[in-house]
C-alpha positions in Angstrom: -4.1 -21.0 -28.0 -0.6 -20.0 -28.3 2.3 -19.3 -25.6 4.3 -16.2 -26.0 7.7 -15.5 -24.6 10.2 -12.4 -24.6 14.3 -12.9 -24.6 16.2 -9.8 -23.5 13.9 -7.6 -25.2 15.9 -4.2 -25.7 14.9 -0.9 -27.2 16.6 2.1 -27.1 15.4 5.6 -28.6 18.7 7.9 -29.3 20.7 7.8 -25.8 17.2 6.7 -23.8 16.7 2.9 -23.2 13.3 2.7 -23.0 13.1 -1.4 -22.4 16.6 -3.2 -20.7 17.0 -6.7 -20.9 13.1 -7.4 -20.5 12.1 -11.3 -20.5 8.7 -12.6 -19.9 6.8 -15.9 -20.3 3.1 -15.8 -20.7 1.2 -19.7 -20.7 -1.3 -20.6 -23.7 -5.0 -18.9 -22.5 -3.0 -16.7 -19.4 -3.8 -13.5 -19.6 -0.9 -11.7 -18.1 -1.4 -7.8 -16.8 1.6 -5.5 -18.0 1.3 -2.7 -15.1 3.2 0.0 -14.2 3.1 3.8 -14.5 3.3 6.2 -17.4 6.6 6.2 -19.1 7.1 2.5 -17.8 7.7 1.4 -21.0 4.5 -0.6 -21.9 3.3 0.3 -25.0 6.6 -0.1 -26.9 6.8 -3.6 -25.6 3.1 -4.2 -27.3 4.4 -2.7 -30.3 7.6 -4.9 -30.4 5.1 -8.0 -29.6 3.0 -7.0 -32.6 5.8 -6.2 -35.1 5.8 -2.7 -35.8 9.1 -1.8 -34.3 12.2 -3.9 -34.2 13.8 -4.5 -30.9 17.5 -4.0 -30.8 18.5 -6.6 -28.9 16.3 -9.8 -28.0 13.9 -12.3 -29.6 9.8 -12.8 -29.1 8.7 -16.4 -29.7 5.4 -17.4 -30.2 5.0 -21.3 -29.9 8.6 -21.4 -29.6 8.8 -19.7 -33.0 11.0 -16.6 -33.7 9.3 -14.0 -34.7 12.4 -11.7 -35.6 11.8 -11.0 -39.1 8.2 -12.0 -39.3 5.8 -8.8 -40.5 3.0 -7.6 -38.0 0.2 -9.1 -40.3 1.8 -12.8 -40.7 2.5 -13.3 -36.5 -1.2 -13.8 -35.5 -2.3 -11.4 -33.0 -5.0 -9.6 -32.2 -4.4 -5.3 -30.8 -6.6 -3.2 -29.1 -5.2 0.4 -28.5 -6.2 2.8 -25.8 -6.9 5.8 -28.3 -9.4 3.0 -30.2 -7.9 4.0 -33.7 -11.6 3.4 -35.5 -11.3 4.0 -39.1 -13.6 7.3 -39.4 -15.1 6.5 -42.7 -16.3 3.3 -41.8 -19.3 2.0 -40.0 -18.7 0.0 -36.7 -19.3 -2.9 -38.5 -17.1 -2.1 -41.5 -14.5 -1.6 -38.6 -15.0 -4.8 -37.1 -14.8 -6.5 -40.2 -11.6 -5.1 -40.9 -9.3 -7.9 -39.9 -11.6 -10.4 -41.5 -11.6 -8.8 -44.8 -8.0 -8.3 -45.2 -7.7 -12.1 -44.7 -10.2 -12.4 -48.0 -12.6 -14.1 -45.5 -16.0 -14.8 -47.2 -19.1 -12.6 -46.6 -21.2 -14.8 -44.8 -18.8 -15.8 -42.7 -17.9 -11.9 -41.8 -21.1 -11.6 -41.0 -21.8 -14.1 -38.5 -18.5 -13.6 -36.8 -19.1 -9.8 -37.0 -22.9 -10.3 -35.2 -21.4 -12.8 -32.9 -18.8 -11.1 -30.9 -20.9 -7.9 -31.3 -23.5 -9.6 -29.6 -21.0 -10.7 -26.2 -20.2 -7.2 -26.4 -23.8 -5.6 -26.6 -23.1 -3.5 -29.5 -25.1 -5.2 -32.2 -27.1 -1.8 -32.0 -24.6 0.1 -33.1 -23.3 -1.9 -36.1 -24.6 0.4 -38.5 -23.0 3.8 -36.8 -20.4 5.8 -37.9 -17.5 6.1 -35.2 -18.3 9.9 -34.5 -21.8 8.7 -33.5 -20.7 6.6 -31.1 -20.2 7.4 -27.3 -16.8 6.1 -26.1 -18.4 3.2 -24.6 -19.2 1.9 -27.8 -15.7 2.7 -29.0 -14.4 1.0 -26.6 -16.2 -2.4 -27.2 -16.3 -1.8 -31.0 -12.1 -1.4 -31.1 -12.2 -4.6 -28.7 -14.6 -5.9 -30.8 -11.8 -5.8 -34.1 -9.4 -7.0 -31.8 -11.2 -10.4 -31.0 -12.9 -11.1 -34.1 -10.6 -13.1 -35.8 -10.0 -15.2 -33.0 -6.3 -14.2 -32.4 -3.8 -16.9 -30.6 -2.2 -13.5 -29.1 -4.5 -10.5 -28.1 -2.6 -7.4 -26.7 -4.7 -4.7 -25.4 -3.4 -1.3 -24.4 -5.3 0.1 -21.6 -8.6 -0.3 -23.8 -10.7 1.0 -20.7 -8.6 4.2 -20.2 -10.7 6.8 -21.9 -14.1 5.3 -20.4 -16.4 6.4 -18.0 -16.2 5.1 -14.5 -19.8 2.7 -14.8 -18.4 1.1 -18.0 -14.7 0.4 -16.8 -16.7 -1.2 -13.5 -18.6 -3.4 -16.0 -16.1 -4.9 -18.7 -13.6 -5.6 -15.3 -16.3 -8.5 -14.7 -16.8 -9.1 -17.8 -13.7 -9.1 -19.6 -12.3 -12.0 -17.7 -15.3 -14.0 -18.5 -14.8 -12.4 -22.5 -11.1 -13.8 -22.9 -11.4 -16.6 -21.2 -14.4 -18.1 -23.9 -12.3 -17.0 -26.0 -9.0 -18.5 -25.2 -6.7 -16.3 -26.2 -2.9 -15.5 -24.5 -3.2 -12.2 -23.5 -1.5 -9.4 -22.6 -3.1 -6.9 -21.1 -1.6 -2.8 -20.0 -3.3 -1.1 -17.6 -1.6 2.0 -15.2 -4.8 1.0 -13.1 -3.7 -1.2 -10.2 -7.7 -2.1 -9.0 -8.0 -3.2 -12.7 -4.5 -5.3 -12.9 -5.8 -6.8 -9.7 -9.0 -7.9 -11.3 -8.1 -8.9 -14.9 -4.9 -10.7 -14.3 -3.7 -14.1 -13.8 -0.7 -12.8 -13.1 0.9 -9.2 -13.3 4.1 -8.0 -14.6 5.5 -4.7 -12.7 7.1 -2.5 -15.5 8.5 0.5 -14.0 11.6 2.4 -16.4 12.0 -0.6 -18.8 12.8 -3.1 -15.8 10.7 -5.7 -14.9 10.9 -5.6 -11.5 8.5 -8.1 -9.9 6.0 -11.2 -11.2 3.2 -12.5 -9.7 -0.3 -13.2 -8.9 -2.7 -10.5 -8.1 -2.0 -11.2 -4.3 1.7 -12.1 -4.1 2.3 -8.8 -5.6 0.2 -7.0 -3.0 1.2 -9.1 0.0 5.2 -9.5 -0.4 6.1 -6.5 -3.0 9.5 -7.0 -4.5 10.0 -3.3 -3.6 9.1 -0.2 -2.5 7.7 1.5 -5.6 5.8 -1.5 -6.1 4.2 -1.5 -2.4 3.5 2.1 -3.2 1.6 1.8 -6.5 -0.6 -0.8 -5.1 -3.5 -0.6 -2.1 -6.3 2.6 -1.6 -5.2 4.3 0.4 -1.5 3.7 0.1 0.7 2.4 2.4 1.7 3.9 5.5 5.6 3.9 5.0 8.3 4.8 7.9 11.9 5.6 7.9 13.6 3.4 10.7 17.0 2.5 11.9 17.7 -1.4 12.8 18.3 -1.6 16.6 21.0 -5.1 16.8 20.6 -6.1 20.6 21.8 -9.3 22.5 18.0 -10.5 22.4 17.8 -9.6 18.4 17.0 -7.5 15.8 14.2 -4.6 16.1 13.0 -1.1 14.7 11.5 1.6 16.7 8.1 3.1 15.9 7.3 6.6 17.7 8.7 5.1 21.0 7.5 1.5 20.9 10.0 -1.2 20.1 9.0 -3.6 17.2 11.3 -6.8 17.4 12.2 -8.5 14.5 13.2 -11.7 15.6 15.8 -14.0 14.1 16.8 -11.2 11.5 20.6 -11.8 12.4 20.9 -10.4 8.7 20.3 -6.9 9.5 22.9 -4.6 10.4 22.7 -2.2 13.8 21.9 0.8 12.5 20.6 -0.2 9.0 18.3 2.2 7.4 15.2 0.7 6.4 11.3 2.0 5.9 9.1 0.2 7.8 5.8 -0.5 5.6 1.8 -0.9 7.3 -1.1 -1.3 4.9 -3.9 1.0 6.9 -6.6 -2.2 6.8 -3.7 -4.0 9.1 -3.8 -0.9 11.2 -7.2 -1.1 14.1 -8.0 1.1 16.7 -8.1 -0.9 20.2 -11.3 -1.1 21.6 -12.0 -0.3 25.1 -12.0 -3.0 27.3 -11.2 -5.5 24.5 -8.6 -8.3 24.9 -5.7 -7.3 23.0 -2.6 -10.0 24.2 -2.5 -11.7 20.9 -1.0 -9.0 19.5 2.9 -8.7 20.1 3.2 -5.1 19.2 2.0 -2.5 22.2 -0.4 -0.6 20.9 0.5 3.1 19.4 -0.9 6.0 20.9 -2.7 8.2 18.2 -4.4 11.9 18.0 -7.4 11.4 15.4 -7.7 14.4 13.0 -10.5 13.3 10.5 -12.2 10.3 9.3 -13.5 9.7 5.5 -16.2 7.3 5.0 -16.4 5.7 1.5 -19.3 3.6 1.0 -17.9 0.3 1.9 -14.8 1.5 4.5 -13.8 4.3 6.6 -10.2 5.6 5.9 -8.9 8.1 9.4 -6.2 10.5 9.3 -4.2 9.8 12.5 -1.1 11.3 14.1 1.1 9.8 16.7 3.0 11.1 19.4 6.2 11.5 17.1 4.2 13.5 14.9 4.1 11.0 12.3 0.3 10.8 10.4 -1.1 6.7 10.1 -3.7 6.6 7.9 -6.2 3.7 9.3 -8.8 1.3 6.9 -11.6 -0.2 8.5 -15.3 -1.8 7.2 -18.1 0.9 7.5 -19.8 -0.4 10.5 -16.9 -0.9 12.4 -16.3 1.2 15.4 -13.5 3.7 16.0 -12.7 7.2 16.8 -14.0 10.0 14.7 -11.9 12.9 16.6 -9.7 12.6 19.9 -7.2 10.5 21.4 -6.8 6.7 20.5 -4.9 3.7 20.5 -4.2 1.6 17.3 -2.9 -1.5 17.0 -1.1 -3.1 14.1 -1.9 -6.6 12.8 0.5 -9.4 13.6 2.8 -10.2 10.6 1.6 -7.6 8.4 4.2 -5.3 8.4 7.2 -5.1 5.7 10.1 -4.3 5.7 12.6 -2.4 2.9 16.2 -1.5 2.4 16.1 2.3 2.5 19.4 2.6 -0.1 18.1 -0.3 -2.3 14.2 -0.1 -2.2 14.5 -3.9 -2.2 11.9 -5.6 0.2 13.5 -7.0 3.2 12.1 -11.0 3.7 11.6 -11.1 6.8 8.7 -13.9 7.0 6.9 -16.3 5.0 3.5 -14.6 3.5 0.8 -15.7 1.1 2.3 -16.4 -2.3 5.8 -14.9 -1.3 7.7 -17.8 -3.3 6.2 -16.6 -6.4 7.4 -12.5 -6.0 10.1 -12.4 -3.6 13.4 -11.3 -5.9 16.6 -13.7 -5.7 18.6 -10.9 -4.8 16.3 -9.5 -1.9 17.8 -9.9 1.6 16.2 -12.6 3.9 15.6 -13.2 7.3 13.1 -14.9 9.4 10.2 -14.9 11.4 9.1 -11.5 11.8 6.5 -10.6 14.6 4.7 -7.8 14.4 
């Protein structure tokens, strides 16, 4: 196993800076998600962690060793692409091999390492098959395959599940986890997926125009995102997201919400008349049900107009509009009641809602949440105890 980190990593292509001062630390056996959207700059950081460009500022150290200077082949890691970049003329087990070979490893012992990880992988079938006889499924696993075989310290794979169809990418998300972890590797994994960051990471890394902007586990990023970008690349369906204007009163701090008051208590950092966007995840958003006891909630409950409902398989996602014309979109578990069509109240979940500065994008730490000391930025702007 082998720990990786990146110093003010810096690439710049002509007048475009494609990564800025990027520095990352990823733990011997962590497999560490590299997510953001297209453009984001992830690829060209797998490429300057592999050795086939130069970075123009910055250092990558593997076991604390500098690897500036150090050719691709001689730095010990492992690459699976997104394209899968399978040598046409060869059989997939020629392909596999390929690492193996070049290292002048003997025959039998190609073999068996060639059989065995093609046999985790279920392709042991297909060993004997040119590349343009296999379906992208098998692609897939036989480029993964090449990747793993000769047991890299450092595996990088670049959205490997991209080009697959929606069954497979289902299937290696459960057992790809269970892949890397037998076989110990430090990974780093690229994905513009957010579902599949979610389930293949230890941790993710939010890479959104060369900047790192946030770090964290699976559910710190999605509880307390370190901004509003991030809060909107992650959850289905997205977040509902309001523009508001901080009201500063003698009894505190509060934001209004088509005509009902939402305090903000003890958030003496706010400024009266602050421009903010107020941020609800629609499975903290419930419709109240009639007759049901609703005084735990410190938020009064909104008044909607329902316009249409989508069930998908396991949840129900309505289309809502309130009184101020603004449109709530609304998660619950199939099963559950609520309004298909008509009027409705809803009622937001205490302590779910966030906060962001509407000039900055910054996320506005207004309470405590799950994991929040792992994602919330130094330079984010604090307050306390938010009720909601």
């Amino acid at each position: 196993m082998s720990n990786l980190t990146l110093s003010g990593i810096t690439k710049r292509y002509a007048k475009e800076t494609v990564l800025d001062q990027v520095s990352l630390s990823v733990d011997s056996g962590e497999t560490l998600v590299l997510f953001g959207p297209s453009g984001a700059g992830k690829t060209v950081l797998l490429r300057l962690l592999a050795g086939v460009v130069d970075p123009d500022a910055g250092s990558v150290f593997i076991n604390g060793e500098d690897m500036t200077g150090i050719e691709a082949e001689h730095r010990g890691i492992g690459m699976a692409f997104q394209n899968f970049a399978l040598f046409p003329h060869m059989s997939a087990f020629d392909n596999i091999a390929s690492p193996l070979t070049a290292t002048r490893t003997d025959a039998n012992s190609i073999k068996a390492g060639v059989h065995q990880v093609a046999r985790l992988l279920k392709i042991e079938h297909v060993l004997e098959h040119a590349p343009r006889e296999l379906s992208n499924g098998q692609k897939q696993r036989t480029a993964l395959a090449r990747a793993l075989v000769g047991e890299p310290p450092v595996l990088l794979l670049d959205d490997p599940l991209r080009n697959v169809d929606a069954k497979l990418r289902f299937e290696m998300r459960l057992e790809l986890p269970r892949l890397l972890r037998g076989r110990g590797a430090t990974v780093i994994y690229v994905t513009q997926d957010y579902k599949e960051a979610m389930a293949l990471g230890d941790r993710i890394a939010v890479l959104n125009a060369g900047i790192v902007e946030q770090v964290g586990t699976p559910e710190a990023i999605y509880l307390t995102p370190a901004t509003l970008e991030i809060a909107r690349l992650f959850g289905d369906p997205v977040i509902n997201l309001y523009d508001v204007t901080v009201s500063a009163t003698s009894q505190g701090r509060s934001v209004e919400l088509s005509g009902v008051d939402i305090p903000l208590n003890n958030a003496t950092s706010l400024n009266h008349g602050q421009a903010c966007v107020l941020g609800i995840r629609p499975e903290n958003i419930s419709f109240v049900v009639q007759g049901a006891n609703t005084s735990d909630s410190t938020i009064h409950s909104l008044p909607v107009e329902v316009e249409a409902e989508t069930p998908l398989n396991e949840k129900i996602v309505t289309l809502a509009v309130t009184s101020g014309g603004r449109e709530v979109l609304v998660s619950r578990p199939s099963g559950t009641p609520g309004p298909a069509t008509g009027n409705a109240l809803i009622d937001i979940k205490p302590g779910s809602i966030m906060l962001f500065d509407k000039s900055s994008g910054r996320r506005i730490d207004l309470s405590p949440a799950v994991g929040a000391h792992a994602s919330t930025p130094d330079n984010s702007v604090s307050g306390q105890g938010v009720q909601a």
